[in-house]
mmCIF file as Biopython writes it, N, C-alpha, C and O atoms, coordinates in Angstrom:
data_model
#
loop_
_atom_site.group_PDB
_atom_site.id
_atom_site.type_symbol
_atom_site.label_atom_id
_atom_site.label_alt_id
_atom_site.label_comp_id
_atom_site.label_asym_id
_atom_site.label_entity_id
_atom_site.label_seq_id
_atom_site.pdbx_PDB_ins_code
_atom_site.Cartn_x
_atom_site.Cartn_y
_atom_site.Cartn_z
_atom_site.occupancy
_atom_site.B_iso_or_equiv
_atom_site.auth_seq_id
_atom_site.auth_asym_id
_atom_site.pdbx_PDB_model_num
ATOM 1   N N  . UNK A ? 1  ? 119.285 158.581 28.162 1.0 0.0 1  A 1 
ATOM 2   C CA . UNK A ? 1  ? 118.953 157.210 27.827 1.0 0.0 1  A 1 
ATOM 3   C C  . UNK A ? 1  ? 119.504 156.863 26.443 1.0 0.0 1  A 1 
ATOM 4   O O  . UNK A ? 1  ? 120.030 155.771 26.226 1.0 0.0 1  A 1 
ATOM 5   N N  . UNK A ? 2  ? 119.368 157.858 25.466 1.0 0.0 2  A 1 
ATOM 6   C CA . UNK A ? 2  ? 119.927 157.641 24.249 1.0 0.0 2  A 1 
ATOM 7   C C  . UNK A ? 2  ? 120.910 157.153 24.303 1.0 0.0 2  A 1 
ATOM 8   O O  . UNK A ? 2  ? 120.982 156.011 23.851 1.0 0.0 2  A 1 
ATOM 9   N N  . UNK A ? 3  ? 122.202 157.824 24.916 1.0 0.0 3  A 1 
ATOM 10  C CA . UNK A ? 3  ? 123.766 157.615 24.843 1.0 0.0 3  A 1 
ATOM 11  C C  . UNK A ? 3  ? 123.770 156.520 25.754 1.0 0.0 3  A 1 
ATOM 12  O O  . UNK A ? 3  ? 124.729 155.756 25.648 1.0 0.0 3  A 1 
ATOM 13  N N  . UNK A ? 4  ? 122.431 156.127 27.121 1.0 0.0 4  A 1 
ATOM 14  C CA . UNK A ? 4  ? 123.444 154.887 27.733 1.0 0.0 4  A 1 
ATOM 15  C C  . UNK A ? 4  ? 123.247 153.732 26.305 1.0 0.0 4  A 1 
ATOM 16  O O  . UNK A ? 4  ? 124.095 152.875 26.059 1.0 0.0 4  A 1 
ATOM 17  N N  . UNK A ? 5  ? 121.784 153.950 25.350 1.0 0.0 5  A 1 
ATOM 18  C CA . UNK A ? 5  ? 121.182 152.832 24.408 1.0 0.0 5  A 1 
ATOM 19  C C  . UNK A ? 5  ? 122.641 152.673 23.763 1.0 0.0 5  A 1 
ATOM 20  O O  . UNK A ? 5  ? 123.090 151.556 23.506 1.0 0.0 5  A 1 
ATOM 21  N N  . UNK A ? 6  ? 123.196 153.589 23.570 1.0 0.0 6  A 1 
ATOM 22  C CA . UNK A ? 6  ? 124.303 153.384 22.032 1.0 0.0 6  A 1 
ATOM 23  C C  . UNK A ? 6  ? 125.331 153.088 22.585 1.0 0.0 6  A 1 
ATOM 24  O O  . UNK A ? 6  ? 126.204 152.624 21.851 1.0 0.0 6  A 1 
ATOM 25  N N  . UNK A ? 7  ? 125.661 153.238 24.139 1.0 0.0 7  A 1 
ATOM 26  C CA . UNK A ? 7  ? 126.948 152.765 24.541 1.0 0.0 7  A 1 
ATOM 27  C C  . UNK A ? 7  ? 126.851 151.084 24.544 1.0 0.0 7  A 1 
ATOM 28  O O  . UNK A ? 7  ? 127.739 150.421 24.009 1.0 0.0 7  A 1 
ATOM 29  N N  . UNK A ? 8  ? 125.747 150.486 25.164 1.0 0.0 8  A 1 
ATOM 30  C CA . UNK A ? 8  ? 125.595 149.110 25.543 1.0 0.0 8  A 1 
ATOM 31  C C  . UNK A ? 8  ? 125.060 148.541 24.379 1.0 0.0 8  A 1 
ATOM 32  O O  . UNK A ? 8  ? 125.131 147.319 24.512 1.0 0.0 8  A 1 
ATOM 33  N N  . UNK A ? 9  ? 124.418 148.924 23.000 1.0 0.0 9  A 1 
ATOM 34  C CA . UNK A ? 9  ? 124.391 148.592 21.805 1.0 0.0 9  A 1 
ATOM 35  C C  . UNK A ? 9  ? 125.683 148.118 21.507 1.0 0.0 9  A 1 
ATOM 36  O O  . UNK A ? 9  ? 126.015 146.934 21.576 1.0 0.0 9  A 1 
ATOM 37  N N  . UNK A ? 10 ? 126.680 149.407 21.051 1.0 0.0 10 A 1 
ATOM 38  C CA . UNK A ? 10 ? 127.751 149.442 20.896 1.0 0.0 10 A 1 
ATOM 39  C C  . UNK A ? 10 ? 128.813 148.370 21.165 1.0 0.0 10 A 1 
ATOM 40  O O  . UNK A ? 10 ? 129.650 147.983 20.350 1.0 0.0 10 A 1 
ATOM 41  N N  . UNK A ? 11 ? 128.643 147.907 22.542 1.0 0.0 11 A 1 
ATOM 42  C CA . UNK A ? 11 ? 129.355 146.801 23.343 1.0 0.0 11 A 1 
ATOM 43  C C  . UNK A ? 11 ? 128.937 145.453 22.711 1.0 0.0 11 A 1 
ATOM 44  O O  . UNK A ? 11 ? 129.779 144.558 22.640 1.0 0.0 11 A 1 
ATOM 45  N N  . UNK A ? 12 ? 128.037 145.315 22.380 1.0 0.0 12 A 1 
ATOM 46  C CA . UNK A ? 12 ? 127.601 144.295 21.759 1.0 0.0 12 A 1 
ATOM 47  C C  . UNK A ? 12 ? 128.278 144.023 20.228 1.0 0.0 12 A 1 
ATOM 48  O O  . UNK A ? 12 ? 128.014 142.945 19.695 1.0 0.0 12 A 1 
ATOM 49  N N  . UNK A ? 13 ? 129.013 144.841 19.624 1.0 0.0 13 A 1 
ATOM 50  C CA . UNK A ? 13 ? 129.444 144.888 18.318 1.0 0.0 13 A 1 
ATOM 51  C C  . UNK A ? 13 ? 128.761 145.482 17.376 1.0 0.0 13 A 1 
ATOM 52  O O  . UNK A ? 13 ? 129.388 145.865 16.389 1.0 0.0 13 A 1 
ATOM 53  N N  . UNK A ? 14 ? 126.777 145.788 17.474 1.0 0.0 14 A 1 
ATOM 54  C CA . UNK A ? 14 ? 126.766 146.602 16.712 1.0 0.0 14 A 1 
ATOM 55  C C  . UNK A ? 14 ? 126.768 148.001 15.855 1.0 0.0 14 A 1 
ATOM 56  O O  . UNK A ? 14 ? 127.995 148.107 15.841 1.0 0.0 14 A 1 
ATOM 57  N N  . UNK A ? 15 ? 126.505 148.680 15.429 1.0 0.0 15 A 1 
ATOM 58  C CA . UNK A ? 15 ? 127.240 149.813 14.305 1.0 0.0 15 A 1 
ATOM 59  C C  . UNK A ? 15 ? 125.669 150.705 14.863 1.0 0.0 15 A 1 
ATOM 60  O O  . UNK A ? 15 ? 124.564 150.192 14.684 1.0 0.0 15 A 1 
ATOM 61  N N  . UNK A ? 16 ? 125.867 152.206 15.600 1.0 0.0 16 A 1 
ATOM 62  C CA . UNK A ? 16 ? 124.611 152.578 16.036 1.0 0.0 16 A 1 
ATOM 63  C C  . UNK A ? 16 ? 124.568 153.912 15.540 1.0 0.0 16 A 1 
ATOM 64  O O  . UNK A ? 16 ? 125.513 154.656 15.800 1.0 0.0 16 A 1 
ATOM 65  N N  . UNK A ? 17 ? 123.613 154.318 14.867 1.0 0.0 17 A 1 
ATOM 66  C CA . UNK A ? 17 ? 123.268 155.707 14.146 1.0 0.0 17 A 1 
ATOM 67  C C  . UNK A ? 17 ? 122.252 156.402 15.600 1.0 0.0 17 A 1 
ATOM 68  O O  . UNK A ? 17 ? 121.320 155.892 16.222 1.0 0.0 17 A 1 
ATOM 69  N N  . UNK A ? 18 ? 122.967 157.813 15.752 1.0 0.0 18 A 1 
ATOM 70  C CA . UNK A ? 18 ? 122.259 157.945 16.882 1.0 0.0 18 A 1 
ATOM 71  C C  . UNK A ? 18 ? 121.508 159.388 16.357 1.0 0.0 18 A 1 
ATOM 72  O O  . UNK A ? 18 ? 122.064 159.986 15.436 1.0 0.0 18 A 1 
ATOM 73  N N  . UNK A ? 19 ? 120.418 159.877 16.855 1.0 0.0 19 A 1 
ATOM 74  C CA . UNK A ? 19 ? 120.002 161.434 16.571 1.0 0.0 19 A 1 
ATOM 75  C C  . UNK A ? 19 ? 118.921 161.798 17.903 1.0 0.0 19 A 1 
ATOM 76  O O  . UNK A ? 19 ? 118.100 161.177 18.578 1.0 0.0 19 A 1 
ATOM 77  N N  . UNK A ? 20 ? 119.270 162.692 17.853 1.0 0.0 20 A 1 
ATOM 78  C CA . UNK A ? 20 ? 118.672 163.523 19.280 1.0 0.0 20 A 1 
ATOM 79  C C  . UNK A ? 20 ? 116.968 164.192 18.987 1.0 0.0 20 A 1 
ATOM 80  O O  . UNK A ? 20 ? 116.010 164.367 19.740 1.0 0.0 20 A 1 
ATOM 81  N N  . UNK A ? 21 ? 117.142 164.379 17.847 1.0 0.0 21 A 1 
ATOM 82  C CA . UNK A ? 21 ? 115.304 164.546 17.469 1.0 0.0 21 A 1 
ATOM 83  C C  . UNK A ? 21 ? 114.927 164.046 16.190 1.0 0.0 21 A 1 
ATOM 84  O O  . UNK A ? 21 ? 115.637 163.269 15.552 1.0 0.0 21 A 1 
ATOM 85  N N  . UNK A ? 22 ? 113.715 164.518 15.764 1.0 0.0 22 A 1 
ATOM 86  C CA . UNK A ? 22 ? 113.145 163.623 14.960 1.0 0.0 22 A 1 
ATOM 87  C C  . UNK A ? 22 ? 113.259 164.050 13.456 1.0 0.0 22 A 1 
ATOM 88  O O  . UNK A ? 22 ? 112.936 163.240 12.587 1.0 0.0 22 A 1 
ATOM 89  N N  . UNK A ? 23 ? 113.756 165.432 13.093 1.0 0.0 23 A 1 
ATOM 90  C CA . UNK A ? 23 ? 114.375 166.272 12.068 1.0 0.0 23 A 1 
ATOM 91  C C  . UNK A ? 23 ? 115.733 165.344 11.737 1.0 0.0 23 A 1 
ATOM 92  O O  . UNK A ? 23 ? 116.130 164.894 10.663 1.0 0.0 23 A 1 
ATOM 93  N N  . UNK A ? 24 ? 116.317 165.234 13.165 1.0 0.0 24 A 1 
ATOM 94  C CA . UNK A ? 24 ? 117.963 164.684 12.762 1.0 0.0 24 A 1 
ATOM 95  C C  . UNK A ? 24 ? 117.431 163.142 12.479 1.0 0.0 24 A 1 
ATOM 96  O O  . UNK A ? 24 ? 117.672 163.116 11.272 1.0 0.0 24 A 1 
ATOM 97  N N  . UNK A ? 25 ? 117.077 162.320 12.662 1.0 0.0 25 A 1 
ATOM 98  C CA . UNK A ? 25 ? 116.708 161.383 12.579 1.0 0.0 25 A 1 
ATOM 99  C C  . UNK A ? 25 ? 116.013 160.670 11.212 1.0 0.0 25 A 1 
ATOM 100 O O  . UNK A ? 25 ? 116.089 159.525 10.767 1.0 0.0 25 A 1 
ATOM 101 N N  . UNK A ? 26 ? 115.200 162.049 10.692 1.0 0.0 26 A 1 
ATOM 102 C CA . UNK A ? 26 ? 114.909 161.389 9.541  1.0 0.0 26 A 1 
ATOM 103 C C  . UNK A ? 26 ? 116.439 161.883 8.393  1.0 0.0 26 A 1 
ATOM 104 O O  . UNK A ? 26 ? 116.777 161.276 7.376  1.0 0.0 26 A 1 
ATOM 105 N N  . UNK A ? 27 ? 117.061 163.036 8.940  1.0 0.0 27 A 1 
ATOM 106 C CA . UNK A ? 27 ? 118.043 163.519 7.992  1.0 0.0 27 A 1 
ATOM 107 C C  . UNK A ? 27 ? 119.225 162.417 8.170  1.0 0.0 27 A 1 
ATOM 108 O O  . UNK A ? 27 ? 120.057 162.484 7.265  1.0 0.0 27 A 1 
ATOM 109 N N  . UNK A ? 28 ? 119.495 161.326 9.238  1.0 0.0 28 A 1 
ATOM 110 C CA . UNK A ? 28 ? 120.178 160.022 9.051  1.0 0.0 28 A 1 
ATOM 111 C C  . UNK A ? 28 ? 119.718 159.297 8.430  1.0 0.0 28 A 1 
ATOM 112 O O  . UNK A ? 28 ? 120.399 158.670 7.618  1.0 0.0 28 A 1 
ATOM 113 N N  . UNK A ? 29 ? 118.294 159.080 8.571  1.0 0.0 29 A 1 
ATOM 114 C CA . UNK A ? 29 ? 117.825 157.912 7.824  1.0 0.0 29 A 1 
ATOM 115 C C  . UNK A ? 29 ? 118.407 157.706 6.180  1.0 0.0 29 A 1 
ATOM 116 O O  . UNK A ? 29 ? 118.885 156.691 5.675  1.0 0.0 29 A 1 
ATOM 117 N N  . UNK A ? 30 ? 118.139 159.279 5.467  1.0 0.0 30 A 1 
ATOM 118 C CA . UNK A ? 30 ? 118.323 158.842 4.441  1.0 0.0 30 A 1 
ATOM 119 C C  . UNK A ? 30 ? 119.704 159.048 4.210  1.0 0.0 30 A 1 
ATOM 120 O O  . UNK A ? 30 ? 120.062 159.177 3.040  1.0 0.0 30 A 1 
ATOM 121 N N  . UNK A ? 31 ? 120.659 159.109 5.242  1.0 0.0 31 A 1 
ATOM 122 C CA . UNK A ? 31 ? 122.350 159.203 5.019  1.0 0.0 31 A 1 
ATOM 123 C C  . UNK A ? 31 ? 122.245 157.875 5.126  1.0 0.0 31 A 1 
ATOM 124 O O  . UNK A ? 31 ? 122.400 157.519 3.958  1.0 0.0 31 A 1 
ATOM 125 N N  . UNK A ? 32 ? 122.044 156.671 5.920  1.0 0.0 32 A 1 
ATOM 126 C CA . UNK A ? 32 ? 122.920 156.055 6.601  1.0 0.0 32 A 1 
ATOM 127 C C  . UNK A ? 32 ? 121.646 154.915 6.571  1.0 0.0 32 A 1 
ATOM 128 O O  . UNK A ? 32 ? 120.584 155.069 7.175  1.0 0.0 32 A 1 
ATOM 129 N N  . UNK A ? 33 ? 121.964 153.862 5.816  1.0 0.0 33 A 1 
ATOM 130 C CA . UNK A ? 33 ? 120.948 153.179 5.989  1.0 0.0 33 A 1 
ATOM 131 C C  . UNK A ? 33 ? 120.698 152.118 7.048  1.0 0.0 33 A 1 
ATOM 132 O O  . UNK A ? 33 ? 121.685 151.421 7.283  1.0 0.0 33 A 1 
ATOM 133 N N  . UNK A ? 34 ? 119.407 151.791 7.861  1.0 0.0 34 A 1 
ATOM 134 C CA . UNK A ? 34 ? 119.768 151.046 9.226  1.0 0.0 34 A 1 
ATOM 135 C C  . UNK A ? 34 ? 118.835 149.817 9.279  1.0 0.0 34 A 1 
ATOM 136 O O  . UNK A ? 34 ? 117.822 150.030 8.612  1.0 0.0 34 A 1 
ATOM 137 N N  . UNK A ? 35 ? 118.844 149.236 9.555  1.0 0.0 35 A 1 
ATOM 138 C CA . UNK A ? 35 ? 118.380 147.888 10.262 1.0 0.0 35 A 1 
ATOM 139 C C  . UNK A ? 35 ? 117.248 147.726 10.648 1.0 0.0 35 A 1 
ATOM 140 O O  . UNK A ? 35 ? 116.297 147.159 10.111 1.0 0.0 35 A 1 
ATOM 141 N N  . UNK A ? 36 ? 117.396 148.495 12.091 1.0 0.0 36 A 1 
ATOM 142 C CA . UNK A ? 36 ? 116.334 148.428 13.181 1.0 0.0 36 A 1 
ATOM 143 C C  . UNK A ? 36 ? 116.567 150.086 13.834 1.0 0.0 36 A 1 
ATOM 144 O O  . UNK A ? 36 ? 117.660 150.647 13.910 1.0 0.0 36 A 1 
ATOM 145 N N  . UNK A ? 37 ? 114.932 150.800 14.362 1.0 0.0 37 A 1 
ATOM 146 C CA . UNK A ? 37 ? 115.227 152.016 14.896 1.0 0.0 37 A 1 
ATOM 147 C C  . UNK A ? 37 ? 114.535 151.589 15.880 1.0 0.0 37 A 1 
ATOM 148 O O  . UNK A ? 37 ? 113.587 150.806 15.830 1.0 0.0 37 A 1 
ATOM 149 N N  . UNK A ? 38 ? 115.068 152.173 16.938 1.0 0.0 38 A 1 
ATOM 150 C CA . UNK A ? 38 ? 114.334 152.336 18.275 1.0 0.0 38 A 1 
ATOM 151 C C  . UNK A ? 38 ? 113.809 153.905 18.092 1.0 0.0 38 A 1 
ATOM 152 O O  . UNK A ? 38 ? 114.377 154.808 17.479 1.0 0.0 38 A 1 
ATOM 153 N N  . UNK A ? 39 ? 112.883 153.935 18.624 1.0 0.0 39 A 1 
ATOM 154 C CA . UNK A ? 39 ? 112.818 155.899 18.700 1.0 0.0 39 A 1 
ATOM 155 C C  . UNK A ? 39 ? 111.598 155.732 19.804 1.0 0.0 39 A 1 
ATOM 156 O O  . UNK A ? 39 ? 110.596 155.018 19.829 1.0 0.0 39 A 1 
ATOM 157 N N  . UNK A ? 40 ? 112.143 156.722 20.707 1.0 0.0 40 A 1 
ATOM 158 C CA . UNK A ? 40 ? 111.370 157.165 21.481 1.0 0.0 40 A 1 
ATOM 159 C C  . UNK A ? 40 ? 109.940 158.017 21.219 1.0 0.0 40 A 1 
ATOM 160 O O  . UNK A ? 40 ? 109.848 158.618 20.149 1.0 0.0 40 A 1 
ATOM 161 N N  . UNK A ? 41 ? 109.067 158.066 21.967 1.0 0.0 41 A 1 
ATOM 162 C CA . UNK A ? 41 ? 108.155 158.341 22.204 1.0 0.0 41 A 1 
ATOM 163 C C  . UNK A ? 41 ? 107.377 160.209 21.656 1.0 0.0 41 A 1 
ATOM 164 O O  . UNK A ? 41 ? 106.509 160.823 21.035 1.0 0.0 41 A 1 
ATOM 165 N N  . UNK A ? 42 ? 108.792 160.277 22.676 1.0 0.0 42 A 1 
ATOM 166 C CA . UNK A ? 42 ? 108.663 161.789 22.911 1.0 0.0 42 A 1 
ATOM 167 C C  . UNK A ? 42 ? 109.685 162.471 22.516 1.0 0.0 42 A 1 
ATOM 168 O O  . UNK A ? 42 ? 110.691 162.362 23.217 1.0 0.0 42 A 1 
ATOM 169 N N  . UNK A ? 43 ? 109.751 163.306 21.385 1.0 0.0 43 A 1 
ATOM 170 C CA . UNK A ? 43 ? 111.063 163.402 21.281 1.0 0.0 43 A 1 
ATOM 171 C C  . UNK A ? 43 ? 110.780 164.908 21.138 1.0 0.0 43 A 1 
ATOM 172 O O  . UNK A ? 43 ? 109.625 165.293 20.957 1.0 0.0 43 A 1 
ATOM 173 N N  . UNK A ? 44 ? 112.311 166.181 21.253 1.0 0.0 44 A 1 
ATOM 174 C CA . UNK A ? 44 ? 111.980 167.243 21.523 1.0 0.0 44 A 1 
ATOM 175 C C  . UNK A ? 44 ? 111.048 168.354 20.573 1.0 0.0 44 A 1 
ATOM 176 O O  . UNK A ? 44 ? 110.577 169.393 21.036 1.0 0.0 44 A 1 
ATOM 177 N N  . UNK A ? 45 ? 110.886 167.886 19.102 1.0 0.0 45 A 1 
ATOM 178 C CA . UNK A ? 45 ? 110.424 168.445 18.008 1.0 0.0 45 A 1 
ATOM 179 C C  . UNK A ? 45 ? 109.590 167.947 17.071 1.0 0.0 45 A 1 
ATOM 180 O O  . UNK A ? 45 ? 109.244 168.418 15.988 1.0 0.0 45 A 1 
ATOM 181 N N  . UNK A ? 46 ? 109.297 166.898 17.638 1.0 0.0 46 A 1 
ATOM 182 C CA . UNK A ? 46 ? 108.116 165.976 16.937 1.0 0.0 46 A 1 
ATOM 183 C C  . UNK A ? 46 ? 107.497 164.656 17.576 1.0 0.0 46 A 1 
ATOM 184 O O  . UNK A ? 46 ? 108.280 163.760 17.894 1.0 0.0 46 A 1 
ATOM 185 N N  . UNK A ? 47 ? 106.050 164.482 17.794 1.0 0.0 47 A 1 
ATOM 186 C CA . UNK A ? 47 ? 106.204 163.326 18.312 1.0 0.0 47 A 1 
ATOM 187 C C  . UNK A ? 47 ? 106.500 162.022 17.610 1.0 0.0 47 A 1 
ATOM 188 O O  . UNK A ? 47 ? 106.315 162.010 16.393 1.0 0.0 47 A 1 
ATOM 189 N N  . UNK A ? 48 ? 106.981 160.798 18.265 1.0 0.0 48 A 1 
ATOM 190 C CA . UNK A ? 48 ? 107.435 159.912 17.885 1.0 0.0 48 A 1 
ATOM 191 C C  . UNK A ? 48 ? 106.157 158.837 16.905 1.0 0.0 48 A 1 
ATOM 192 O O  . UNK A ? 48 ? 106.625 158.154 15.993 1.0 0.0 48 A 1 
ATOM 193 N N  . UNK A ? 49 ? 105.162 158.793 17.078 1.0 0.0 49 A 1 
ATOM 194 C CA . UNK A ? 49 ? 104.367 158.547 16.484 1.0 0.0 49 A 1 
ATOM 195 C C  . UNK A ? 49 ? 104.231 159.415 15.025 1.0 0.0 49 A 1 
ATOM 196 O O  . UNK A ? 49 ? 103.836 158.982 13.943 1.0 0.0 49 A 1 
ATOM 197 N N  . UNK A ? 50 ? 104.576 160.438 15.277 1.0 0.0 50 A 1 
ATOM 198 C CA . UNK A ? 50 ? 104.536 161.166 14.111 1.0 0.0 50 A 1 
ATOM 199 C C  . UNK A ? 50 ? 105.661 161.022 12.966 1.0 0.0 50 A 1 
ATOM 200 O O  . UNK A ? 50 ? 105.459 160.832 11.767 1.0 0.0 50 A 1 
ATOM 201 N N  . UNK A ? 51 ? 106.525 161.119 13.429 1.0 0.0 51 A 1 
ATOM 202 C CA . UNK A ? 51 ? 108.144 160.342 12.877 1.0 0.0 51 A 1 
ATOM 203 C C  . UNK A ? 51 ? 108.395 159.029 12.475 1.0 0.0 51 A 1 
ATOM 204 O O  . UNK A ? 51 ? 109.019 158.764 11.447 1.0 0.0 51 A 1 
ATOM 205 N N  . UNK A ? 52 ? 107.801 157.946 13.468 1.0 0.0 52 A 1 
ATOM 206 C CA . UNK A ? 52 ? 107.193 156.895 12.495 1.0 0.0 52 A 1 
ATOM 207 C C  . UNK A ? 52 ? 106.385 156.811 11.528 1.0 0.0 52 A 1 
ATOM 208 O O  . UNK A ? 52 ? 106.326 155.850 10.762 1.0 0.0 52 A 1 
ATOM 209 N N  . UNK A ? 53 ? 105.630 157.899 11.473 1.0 0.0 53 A 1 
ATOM 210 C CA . UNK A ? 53 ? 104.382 157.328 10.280 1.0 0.0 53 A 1 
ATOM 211 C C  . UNK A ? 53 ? 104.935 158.201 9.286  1.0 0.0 53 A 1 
ATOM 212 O O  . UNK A ? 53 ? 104.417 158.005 8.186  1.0 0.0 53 A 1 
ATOM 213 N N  . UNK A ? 54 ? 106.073 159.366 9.300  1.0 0.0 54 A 1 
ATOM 214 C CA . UNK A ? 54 ? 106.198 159.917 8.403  1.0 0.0 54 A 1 
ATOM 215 C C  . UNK A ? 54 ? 107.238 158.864 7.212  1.0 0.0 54 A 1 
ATOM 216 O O  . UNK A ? 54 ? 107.334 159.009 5.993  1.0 0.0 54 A 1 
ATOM 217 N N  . UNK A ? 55 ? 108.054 157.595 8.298  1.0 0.0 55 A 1 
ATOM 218 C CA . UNK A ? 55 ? 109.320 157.212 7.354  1.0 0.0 55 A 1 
ATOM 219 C C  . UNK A ? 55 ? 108.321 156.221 7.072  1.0 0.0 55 A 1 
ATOM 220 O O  . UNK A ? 55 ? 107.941 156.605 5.967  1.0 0.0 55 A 1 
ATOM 221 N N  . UNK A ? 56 ? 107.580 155.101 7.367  1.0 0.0 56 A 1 
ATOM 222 C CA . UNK A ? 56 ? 106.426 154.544 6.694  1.0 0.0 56 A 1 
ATOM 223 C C  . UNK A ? 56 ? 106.006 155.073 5.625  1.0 0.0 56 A 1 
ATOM 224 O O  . UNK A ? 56 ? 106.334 154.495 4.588  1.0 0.0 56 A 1 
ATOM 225 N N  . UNK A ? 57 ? 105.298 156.113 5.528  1.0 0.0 57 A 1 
ATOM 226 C CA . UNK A ? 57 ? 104.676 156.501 4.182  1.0 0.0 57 A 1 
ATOM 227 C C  . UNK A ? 57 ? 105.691 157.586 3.532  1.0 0.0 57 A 1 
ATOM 228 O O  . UNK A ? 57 ? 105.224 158.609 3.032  1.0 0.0 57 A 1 
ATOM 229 N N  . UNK A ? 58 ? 107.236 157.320 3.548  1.0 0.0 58 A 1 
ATOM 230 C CA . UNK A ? 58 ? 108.003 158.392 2.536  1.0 0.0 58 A 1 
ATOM 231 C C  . UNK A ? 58 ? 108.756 157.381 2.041  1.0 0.0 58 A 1 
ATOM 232 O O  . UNK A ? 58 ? 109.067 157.442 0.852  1.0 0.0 58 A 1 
ATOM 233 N N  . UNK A ? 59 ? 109.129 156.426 2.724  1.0 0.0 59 A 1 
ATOM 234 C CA . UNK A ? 59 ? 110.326 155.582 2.598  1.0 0.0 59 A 1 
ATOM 235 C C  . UNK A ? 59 ? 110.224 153.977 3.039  1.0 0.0 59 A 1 
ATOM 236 O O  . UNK A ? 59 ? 111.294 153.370 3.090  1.0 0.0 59 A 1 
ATOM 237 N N  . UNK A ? 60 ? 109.265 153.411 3.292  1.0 0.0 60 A 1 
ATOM 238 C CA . UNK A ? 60 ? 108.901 151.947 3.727  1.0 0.0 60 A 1 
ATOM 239 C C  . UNK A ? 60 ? 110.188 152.247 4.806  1.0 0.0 60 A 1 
ATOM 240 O O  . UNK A ? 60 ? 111.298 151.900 4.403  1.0 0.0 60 A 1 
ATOM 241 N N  . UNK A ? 61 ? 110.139 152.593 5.552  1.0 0.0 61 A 1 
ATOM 242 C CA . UNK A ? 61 ? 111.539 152.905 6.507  1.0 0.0 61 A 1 
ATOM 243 C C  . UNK A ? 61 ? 111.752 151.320 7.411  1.0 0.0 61 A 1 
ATOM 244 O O  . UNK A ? 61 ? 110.914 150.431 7.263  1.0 0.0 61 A 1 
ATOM 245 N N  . UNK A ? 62 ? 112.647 151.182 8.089  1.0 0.0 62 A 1 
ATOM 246 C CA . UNK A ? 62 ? 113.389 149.392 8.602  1.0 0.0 62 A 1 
ATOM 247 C C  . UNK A ? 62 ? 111.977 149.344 9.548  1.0 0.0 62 A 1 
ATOM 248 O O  . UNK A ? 62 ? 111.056 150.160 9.525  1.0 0.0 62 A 1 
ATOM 249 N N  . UNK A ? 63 ? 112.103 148.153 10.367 1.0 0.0 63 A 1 
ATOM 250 C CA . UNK A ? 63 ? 110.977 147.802 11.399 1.0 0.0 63 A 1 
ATOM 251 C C  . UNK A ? 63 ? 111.817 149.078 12.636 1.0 0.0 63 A 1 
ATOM 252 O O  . UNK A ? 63 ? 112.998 149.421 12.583 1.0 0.0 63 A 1 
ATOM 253 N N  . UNK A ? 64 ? 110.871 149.517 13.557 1.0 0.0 64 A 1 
ATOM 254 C CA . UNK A ? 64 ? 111.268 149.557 14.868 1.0 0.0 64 A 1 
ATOM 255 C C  . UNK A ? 64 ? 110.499 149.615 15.751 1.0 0.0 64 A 1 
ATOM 256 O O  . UNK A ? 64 ? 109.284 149.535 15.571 1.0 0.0 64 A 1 
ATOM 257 N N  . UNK A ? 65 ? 111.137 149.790 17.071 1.0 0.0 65 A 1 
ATOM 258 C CA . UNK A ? 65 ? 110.497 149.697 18.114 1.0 0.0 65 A 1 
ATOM 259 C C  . UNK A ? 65 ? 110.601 150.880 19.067 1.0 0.0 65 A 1 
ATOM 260 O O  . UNK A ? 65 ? 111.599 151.379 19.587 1.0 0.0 65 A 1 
ATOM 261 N N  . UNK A ? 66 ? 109.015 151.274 19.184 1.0 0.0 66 A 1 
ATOM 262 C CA . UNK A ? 66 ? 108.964 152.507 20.176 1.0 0.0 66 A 1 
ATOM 263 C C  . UNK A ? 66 ? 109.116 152.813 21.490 1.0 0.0 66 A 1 
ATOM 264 O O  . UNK A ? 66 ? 108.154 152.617 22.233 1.0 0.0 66 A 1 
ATOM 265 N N  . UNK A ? 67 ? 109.790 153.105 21.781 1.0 0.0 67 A 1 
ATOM 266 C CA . UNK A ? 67 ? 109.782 153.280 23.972 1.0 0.0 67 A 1 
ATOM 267 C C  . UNK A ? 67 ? 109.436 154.661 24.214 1.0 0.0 67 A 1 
ATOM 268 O O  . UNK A ? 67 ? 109.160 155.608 23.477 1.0 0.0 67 A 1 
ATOM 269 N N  . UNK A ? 68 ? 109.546 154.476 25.644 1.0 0.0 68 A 1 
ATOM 270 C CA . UNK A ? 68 ? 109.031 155.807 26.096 1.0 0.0 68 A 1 
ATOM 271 C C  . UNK A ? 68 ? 109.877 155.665 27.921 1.0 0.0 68 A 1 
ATOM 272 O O  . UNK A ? 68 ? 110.128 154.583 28.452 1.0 0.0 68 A 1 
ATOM 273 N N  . UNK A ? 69 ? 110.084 156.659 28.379 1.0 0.0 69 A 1 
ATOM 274 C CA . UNK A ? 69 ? 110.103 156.845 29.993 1.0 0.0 69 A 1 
ATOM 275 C C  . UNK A ? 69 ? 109.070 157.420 30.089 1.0 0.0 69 A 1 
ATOM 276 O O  . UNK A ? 69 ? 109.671 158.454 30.379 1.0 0.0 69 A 1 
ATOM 277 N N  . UNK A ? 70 ? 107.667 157.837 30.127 1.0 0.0 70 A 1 
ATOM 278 C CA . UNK A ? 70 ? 106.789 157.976 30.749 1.0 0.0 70 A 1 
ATOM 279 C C  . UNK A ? 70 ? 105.504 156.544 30.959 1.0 0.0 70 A 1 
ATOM 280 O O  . UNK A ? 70 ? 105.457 155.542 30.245 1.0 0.0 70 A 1 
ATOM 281 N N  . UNK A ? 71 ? 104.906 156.752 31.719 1.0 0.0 71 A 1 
ATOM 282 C CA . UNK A ? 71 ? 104.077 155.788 32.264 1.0 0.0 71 A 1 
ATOM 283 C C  . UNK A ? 71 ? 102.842 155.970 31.421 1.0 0.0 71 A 1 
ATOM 284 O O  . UNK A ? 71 ? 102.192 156.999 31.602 1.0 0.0 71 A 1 
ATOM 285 N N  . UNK A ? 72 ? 102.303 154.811 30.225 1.0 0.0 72 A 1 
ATOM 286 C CA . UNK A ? 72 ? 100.904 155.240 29.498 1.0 0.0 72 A 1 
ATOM 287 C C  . UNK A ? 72 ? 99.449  154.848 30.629 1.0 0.0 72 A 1 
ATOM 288 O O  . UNK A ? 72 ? 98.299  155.097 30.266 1.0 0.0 72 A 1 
#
């Protein structure tokens, strides 16, 4: 789902920082500064709730928005 998000992002013209867990993700954040994050739910090494609240209280980190493929 990641790679179809960044291909059809992409198509649209904009510029997409991608990371596969939530270690790599915060180690982009502070490379590469972004906009808007989508981040999933569940991710393989941290949960996503947890990864949000960590760039909140380290870094006022951009707005985003959480998804998930499982059913709450």
């Amino acid at each position: 789902m990641r790679e179809l998000l960044t291909i059809a992002l992409e198509q649209q013209g904009m510029t997409v920082v991608s990371a596969a867990s939530g270690t790599q993700a915060l180690a982009e954040l502070v490379r590469e500064g972004v906009d808007l994050m989508l981040c999933d739910l569940s991710l393989p090494d941290m949960d996503g709730d947890v990864l949000l609240t960590r760039i909140r209280n380290e870094q006022s980190g951009p707005p985003a928005i959480a998804i998930s493929g499982y059913r709450i």
